[in-house]
N, C-alpha and C positions, 0 to 999 in steps of 0.2 A: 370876662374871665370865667371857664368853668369851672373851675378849681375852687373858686370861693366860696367860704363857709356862709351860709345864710340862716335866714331865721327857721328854715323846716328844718336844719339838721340837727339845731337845738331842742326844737320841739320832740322832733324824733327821739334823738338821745331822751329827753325828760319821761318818753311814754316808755320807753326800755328800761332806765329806772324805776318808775312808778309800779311796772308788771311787774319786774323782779319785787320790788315791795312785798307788791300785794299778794303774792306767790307763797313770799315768805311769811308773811301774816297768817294768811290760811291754810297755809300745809304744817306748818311748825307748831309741835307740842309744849318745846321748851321756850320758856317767858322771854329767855336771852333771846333765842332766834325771831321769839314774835316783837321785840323791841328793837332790834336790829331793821326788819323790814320796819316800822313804822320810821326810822330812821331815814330810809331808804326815802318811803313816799318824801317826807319833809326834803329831802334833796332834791326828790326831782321838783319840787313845788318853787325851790329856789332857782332852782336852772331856767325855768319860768317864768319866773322876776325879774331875774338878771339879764333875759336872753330882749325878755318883752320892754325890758327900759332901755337895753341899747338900740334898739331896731326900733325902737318907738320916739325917737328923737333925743335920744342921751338925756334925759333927766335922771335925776336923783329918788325918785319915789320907791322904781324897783330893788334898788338896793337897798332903802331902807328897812323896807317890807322883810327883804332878804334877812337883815340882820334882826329885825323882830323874830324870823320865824327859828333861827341858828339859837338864839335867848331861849326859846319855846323848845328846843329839841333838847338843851343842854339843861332845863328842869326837869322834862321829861322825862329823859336820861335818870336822872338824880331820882326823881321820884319811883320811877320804873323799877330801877335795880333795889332802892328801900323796901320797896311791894316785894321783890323775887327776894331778897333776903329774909326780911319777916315768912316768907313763904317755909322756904328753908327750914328754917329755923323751927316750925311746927311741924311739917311735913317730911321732912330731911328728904326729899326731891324738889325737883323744879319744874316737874312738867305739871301743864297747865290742867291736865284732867283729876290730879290728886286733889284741887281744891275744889271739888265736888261736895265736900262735906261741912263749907263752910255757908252754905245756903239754912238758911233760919225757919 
């Protein structure tokens, strides 16, 4: 069947994620927009996991991994937006270049 999904279109999908990521990381001034892409990479890191432990004989490993890395994005998350508030909160902006002046 040519129609079926296979393991390159997940990988593909995962590297299209991954570039939007990294896109958004490096172009993006604002802290949200560069924790947004780091979010990004972490997704496609999961699509990865999940793509490689079904097509790798249905174990359980990649999902676990998966949900390790979901744990990891959801402190990250937590911790990220802590930093861009404290930011705020001295700076009264959120882009990345105002804390320049926090270098010792």
């Amino acid at each position: 069947m040519s129609g079926a999904i296979g393991l390159d279109h997940f990988l593909i999908l995962s590297l299209i994620v991954f570039a939007l990521g990294m896109f958004c990381v490096l172009t993006r001034r604002n802290a949200i927009g560069i924790l947004m892409g780091v979010e990004l990479i972490l997704n496609s890191a999961n699509i990865n996991y999940l793509a490689f432990a079904f097509y790798g004989g249905g174990r359980y490993d990649g999902q676990i991994f998966a949900i390790f890395v979901i744990m990891l994005a959801a402190a990250e998350a937590v911790i990220g937006l802590a930093v861009v508030l404290a930011i705020y909160q001295n700076f009264r902006t959120i882009d990345v270049g105002a804390t320049e002046s926090l270098r010792g």
